[in-house]
LUMMI-197651 format. One record per residue: x negated, y negated, z negated of N, C-alpha, C in turn; residue in one letter. Coordinates in steps of 0.001 Angstrom, whole numbers, padded with zeros to 6 digits, always signed. Layout:
XYZXYZXYZA;...
This chain:
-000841+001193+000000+000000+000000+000000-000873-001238+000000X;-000513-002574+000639-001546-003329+000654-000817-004295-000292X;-001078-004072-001327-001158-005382-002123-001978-006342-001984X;-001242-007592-002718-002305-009192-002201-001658-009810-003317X;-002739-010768-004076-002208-011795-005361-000813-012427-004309X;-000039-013011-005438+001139-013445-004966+000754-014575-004653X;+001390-015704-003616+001228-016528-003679+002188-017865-002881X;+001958-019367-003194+003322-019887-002903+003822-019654-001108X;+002962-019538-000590+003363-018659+000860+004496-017932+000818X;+004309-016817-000218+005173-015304-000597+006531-015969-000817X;+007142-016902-001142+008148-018130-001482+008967-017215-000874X;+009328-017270+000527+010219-017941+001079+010758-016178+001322X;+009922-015425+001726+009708-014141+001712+010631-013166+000857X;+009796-013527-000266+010525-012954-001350+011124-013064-002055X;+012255-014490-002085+013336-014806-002021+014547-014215-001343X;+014325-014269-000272+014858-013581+001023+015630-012235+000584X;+014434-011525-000004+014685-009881-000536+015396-010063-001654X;+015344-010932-002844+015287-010948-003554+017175-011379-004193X;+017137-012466-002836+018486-012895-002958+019559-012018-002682X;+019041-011269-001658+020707-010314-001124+020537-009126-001926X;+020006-008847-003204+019891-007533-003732+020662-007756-004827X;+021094-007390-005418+021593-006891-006797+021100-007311-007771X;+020006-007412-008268+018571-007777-009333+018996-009303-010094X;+018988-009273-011151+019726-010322-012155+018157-010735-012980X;+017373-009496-012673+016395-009909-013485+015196-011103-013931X;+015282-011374-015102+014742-012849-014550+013271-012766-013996X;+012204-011570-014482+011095-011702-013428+011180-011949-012504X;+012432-011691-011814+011889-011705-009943+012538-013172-009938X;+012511-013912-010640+012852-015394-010254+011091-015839-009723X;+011140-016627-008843+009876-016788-007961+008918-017785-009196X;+009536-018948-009613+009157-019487-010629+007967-018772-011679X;+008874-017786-011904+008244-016968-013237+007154-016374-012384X;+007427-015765-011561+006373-014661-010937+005031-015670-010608X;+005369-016699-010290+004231-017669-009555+003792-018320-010986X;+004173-018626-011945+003466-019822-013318+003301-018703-014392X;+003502-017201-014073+002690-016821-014863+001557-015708-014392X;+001527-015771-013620+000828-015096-012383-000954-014840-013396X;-001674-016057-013704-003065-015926-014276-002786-015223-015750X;-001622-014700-016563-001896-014090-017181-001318-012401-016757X;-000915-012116-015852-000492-011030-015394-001396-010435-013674X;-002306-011690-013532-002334-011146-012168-001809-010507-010813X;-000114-011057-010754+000681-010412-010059+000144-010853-008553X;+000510-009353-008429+000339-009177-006966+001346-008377-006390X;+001186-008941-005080+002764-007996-003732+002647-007401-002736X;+003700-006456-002554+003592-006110-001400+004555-005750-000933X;+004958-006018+000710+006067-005430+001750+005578-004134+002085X;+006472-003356+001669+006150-001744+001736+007520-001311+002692X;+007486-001175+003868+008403-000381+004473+009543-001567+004589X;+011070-001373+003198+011981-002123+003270+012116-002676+002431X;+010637-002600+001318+010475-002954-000500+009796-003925-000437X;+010239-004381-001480+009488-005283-002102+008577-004905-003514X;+007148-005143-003720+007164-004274-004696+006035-005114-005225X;+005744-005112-006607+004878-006181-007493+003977-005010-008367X;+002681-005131-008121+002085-004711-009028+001425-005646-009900X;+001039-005942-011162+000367-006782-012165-000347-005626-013637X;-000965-006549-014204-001752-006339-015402-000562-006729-016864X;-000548-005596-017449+000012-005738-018629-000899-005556-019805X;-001554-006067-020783-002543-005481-022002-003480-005089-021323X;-004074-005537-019944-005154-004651-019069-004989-003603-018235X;-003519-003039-018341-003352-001993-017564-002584-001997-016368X;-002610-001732-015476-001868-001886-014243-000274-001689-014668X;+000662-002212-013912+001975-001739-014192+002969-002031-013039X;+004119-001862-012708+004944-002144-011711+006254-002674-011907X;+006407-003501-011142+008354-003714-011538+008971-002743-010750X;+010424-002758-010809+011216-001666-010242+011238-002023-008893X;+011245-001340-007975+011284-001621-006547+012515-002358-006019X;+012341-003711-005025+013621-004333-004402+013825-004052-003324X;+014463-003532-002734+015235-003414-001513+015752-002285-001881X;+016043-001836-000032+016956-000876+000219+016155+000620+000565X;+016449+001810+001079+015854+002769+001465+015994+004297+000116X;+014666+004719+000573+014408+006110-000025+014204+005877-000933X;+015011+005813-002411+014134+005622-003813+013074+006710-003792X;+013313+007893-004029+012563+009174-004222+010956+008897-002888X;+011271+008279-002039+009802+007791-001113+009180+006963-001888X;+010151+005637-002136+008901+004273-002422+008703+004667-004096X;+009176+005196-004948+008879+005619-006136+007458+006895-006161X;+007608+007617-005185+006362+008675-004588+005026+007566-004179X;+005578+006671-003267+004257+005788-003291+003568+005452-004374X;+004436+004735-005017+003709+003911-006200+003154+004693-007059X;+003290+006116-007560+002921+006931-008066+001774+007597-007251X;+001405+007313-006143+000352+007645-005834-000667+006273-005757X;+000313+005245-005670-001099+004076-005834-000993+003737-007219X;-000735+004614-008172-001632+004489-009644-002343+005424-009254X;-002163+006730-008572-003470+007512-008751-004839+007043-008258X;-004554+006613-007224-005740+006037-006708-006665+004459-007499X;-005064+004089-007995-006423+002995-008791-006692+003592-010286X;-006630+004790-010402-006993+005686-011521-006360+005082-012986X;-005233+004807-012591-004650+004435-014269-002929+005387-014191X;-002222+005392-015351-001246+006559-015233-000432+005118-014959X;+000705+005913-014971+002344+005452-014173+002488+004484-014644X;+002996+003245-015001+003712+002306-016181+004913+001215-014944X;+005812+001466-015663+006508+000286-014287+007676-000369-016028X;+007124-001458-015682+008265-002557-016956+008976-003119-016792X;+010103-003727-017599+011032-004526-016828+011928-003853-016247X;+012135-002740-016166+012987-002071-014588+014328-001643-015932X;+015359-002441-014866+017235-002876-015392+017349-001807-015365X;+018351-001311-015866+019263-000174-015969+019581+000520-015191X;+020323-000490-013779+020941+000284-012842+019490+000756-011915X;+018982+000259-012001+017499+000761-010967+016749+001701-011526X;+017257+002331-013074+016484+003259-013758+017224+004612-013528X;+018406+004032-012891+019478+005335-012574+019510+005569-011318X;+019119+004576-009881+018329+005087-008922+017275+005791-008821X;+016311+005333-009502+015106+006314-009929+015313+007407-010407X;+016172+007627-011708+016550+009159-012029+016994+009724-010815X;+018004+009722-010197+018557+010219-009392+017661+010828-008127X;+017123+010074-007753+016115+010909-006684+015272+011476-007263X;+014700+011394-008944+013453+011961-009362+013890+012671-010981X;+015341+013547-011112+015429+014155-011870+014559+014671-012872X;+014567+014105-014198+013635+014362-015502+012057+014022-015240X;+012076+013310-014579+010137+013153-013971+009997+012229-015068X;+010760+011123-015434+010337+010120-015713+010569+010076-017608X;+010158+009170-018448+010674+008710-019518+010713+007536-019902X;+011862+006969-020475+012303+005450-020545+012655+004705-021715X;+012130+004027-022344+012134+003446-023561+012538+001752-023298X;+013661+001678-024156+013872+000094-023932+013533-001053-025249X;+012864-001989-025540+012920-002852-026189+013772-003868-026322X;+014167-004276-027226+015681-005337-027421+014672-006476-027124X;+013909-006918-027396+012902-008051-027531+012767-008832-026050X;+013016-008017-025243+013221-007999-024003+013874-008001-022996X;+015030-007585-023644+016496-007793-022610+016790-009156-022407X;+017608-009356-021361+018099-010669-020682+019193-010909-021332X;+019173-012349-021653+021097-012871-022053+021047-013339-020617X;+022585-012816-020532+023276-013572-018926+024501-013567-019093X;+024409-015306-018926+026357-015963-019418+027142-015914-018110X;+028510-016446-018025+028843-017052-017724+028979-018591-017060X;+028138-019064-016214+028078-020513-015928+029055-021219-016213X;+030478-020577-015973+031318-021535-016242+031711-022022-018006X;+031469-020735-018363+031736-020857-020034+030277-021671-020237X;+029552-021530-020146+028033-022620-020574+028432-024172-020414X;+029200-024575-018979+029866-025858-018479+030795-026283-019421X;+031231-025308-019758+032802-025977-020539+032765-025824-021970X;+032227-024663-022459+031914-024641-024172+033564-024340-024659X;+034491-023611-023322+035700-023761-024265+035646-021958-024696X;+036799-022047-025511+037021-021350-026650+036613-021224-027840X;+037700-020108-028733+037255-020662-029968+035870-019973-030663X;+035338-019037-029815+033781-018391-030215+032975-019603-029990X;+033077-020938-028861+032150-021467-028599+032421-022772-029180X;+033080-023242-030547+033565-024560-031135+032786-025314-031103X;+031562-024136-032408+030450-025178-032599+029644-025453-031613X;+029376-025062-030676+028353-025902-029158+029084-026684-028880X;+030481-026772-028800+031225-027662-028268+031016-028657-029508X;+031288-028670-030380+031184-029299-031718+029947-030338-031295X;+028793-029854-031351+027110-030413-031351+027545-031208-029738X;+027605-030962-028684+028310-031522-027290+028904-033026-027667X;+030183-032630-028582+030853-033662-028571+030397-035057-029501X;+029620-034252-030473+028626-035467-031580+028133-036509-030731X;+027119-035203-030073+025765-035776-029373+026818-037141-028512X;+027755-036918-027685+028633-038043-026857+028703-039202-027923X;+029384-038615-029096+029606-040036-030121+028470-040603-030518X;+027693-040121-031112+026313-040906-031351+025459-041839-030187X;+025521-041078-028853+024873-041512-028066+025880-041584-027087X;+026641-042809-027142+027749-042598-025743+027401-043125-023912X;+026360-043976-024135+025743-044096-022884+024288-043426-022593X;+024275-041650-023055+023468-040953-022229+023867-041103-020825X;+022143-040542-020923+022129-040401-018606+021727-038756-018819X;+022598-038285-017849+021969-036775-017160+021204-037067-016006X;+020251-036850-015382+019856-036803-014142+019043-035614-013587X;+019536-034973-012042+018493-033952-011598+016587-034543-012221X;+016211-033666-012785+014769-033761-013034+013960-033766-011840X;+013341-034689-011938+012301-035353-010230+010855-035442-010843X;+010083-035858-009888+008556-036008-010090+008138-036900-010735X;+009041-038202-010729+008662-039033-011514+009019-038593-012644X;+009396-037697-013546+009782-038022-014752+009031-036777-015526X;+008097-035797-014815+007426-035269-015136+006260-035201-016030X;+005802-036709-015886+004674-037070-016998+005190-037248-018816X;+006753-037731-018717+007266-038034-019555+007777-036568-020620X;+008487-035277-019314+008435-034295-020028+007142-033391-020300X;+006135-033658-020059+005469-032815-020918+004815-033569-022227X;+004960-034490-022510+004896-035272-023796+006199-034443-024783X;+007287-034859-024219+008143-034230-024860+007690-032391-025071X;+007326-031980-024306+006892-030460-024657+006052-030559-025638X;+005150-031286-025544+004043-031214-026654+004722-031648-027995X;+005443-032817-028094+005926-032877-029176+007134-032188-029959X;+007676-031301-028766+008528-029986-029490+007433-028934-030053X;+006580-028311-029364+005886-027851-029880+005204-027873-031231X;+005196-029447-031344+004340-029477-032826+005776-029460-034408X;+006679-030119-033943+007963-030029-034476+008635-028612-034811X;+008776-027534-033787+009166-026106-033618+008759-025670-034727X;+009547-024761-035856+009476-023871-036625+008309-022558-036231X;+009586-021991-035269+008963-020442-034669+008772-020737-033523X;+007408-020381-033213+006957-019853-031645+006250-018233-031337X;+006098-018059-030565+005925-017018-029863+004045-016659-030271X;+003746-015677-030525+002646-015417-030679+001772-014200-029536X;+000670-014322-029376-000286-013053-028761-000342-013627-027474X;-000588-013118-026231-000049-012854-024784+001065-014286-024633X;+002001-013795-025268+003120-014941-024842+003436-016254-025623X;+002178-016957-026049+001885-017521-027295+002236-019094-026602X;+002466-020258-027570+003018-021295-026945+002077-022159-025804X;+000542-021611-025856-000705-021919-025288-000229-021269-023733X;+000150-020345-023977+000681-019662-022575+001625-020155-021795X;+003099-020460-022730+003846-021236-022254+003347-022570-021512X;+002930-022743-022131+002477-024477-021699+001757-024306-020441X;+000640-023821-020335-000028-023304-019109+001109-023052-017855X;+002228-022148-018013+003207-021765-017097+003944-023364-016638X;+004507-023757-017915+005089-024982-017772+004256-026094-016807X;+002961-026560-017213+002407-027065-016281+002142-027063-015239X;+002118-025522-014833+001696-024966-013187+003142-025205-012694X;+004409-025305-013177+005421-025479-012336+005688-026963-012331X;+005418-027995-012775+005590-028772-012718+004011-029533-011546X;+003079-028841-011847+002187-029167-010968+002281-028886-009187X;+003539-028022-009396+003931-027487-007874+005799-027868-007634X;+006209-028454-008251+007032-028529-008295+007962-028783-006820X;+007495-029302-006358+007981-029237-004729+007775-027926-004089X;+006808-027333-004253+006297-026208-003281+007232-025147-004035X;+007588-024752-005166+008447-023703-005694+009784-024135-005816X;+010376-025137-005012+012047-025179-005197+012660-025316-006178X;+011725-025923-007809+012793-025661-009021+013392-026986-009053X;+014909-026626-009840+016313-027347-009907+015788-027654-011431X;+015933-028796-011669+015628-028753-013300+016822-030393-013616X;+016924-030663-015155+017830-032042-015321+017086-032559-016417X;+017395-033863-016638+017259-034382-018027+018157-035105-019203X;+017716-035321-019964+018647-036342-020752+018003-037585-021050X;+018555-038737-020836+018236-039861-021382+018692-040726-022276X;+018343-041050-023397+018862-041892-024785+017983-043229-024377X;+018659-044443-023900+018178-046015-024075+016913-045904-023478X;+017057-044940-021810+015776-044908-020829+014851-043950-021311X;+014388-043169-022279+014259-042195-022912+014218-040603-022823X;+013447-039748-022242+013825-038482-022142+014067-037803-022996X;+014423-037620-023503+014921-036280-025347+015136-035069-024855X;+015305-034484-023549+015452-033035-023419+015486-033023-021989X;+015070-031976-021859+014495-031249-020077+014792-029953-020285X;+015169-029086-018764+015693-028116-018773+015036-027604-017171X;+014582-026719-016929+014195-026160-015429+014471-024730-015192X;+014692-024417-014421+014459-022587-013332+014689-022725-012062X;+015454-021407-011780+014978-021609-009931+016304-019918-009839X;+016515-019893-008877+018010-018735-009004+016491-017525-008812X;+017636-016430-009033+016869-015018-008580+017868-014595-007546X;+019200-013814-007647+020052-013509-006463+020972-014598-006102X;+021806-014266-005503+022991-014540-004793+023448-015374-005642X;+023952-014664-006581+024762-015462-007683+024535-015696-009457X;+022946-015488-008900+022412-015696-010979+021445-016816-010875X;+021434-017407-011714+020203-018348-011628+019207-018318-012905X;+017864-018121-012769+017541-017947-014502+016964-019548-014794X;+017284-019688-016055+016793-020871-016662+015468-020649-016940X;+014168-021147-017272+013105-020742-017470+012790-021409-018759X;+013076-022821-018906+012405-023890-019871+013565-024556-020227X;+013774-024524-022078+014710-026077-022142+013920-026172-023506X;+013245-027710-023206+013063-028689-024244+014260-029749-024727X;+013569-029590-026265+014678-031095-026772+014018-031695-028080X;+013780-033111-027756+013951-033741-029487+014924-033279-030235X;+014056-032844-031640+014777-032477-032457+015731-033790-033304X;+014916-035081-033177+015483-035497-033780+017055-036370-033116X;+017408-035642-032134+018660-036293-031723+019470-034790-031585X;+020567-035191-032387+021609-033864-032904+022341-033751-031615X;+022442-032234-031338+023235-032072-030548+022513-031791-029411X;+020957-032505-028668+020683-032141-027553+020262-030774-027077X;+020036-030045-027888+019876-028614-027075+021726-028287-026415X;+022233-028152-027175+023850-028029-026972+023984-028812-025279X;+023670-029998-025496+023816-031248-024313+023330-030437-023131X;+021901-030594-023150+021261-030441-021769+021745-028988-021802X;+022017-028092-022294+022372-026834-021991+023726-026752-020899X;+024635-028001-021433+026224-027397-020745+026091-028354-019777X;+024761-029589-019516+025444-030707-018565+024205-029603-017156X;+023695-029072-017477+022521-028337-016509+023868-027212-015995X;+024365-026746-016883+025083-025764-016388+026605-026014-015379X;+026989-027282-015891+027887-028536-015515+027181-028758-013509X;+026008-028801-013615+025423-029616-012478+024693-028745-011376X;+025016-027101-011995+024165-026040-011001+025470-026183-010108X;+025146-025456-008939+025717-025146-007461+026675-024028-008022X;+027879-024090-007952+029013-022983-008410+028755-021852-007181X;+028155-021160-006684+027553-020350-006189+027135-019257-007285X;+026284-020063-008445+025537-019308-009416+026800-018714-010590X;+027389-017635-010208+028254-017052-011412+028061-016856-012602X;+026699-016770-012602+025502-016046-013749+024474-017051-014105X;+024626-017144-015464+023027-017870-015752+022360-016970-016759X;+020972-016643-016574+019855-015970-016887+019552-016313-017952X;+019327-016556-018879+018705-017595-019889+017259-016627-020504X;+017366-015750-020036+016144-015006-020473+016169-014240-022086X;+015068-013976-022810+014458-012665-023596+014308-013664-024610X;+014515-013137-025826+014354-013910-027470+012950-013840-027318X;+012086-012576-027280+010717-012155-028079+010553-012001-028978X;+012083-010961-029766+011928-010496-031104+012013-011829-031723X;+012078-013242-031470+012090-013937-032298+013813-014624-033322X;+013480-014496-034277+015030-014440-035212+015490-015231-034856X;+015718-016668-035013+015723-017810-034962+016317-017859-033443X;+015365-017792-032567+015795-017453-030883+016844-016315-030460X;+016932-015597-031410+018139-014417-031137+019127-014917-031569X;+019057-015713-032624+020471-016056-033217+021235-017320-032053X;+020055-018022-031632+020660-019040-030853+021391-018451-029824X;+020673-017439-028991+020680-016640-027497+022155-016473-027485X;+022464-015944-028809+023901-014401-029254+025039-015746-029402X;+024787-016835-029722+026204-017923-030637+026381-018221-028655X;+025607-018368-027987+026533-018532-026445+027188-017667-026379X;+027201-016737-026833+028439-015538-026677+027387-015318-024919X;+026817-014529-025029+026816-013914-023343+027368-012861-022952X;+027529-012755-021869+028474-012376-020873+028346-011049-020808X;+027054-010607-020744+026422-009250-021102+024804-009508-021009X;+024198-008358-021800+022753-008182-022089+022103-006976-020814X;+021413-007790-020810+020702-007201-019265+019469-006322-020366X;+019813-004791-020545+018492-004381-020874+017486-003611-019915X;+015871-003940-020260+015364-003897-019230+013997-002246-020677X;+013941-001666-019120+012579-000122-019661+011535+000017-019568X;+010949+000550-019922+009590+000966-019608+009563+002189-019513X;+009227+002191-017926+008827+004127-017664+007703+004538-017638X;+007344+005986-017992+006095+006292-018060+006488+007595-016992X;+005771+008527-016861+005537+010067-016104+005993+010777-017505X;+006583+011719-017518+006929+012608-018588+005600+013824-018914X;+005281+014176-017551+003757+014680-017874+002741+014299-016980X;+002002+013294-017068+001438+012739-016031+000007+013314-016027X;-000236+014392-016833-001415+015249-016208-001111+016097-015352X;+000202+016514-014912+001034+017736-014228+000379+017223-012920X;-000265+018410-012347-000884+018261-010800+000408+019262-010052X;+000484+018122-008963+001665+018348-007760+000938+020199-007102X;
């Protein structure tokens, strides 16, 4: 298989595949794949009718679940032979549910699959994110409607280039404010790195992002980029803490201002973090996208 580092070329490409498939997952949002690329080393390849990503996990090679159409039981045989050859065993992460039951299916008991909660996707409703109605969703609506009274001449605006210098100040100063962040690999040093590379390309990767403004002021930023047809994943939302209500805000006016195309919004993986789970779960989502890790069941077994 000829793999090649990914790169913003691969854009338009693997979108393409990416959009008419099924796949909710937020890796294959191009965004993610491209700003975190130097800590994963992802790389691609057009295999036949696939799309297929190999990268570095903890040092070890690994794979996402294959996109397109065709022979599961073929392009799953490939990839299992291009771990043999780059001499490391099987590992493919990330791979949804329903693509773990394509894989079974052509490759009866070969495989074994372990899922982490830490890792599954929340994916709402766009329209319930827009509107905050019902009575599970009071209090967002609650924090929504403050934030209006306190601050009644906010500005929403699509997030542009000019206003880029302004949100990563604001990142930095959530950062130092933030309770819990993310530690190891996915540590807030990492984040930031990702965050910057998309904002440093921000034209060349297509991301949709908004802001909020208090008296000319940015207090909260929000960015992603869709994955299919009809999901879009969010990647980043910053907010001053010290104005009540704006996570709530930029959450429903971003969701208010996506293309009703997007049925689904992505919002992505806690990381085991408490604090971030509790927030994820009070949107009430729509359903939890859990995602596996397969290994070979005996991967010394010679064919």
């Amino acid at each position: 298989m000829d793999f090649h580092p990914i790169e913003l070329a691969d854009r338009e490409r693997i979108q393409e595949v990416v959009r008419e498939s099924e796949c909710r997952n937020c890796d294959l949002n191009f965004l993610n794949l491209m700003s975190w690329r130097f800590l994963y080393d992802t790389q691609v390849a057009y295999h036949d009718d696939w799309l297929l990503f190999r990268f570095k996990a903890e040092g070890h090679n690994a794979y996402l679940a294959p996109v397109g159409h065709g022979d599961w039981a073929a392009v799953v045989g490939d990839l299992l032979e291009d771990a043999r050859q780059q001499e490391t065993p099987f590992l493919m992460l990330g791979c949804p549910e329903a693509q773990l039951g394509y894989i079974n299916a052509a490759m009866p008991d070969y495989f074994y699959a372990t899922a982490d909660r830490s890792y599954t996707d929340y994916i709402y409703h766009r329209e319930s994110l827009a509107t905050l109605a019902g009575k599970k969703l009071q209090p967002k609506r609650n924090h929504a409607n403050k934030f209006e009274k306190l601050y009644p001449n906010y500005e929403y605006l699509p997030l542009t280039s000019e206003f880029i210098p302004e949100c990563l100040e604001l990142r930095e100063q959530w950062e130092e404010e933030k309770d819990e962040v993310p530690s190891g690999r996915l540590s807030a040093n990492a984040e930031r790195r990702s965050i910057e590379y998309v904002f440093s390309h921000w034209e060349e990767l297509g991301a949709i992002g908004g802001v909020l403004r208090v008296e000319g002021k940015i207090i909260a930023f929000t960015y992603g980029g869709p994955v299919n047809y009809d999901t879009f994943d969010t990647c980043a939302e910053k907010a001053d803490f010290n104005f009540e209500g704006a996570f709530a805000m930029i959450n429903r006016e971003f969701a208010r201002h996506l293309p009703e195309q997007y049925v689904y919004i992505n919002r992505e993986e806690d990381l085991g973090l408490p604090g971030l789970r509790r927030s994820k779960e009070s949107y009430r989502p729509a359903f939890l996208l859990n995602k596996f890790t397969v290994m070979e069941r005996h991967p010394m077994k010679m064919d």
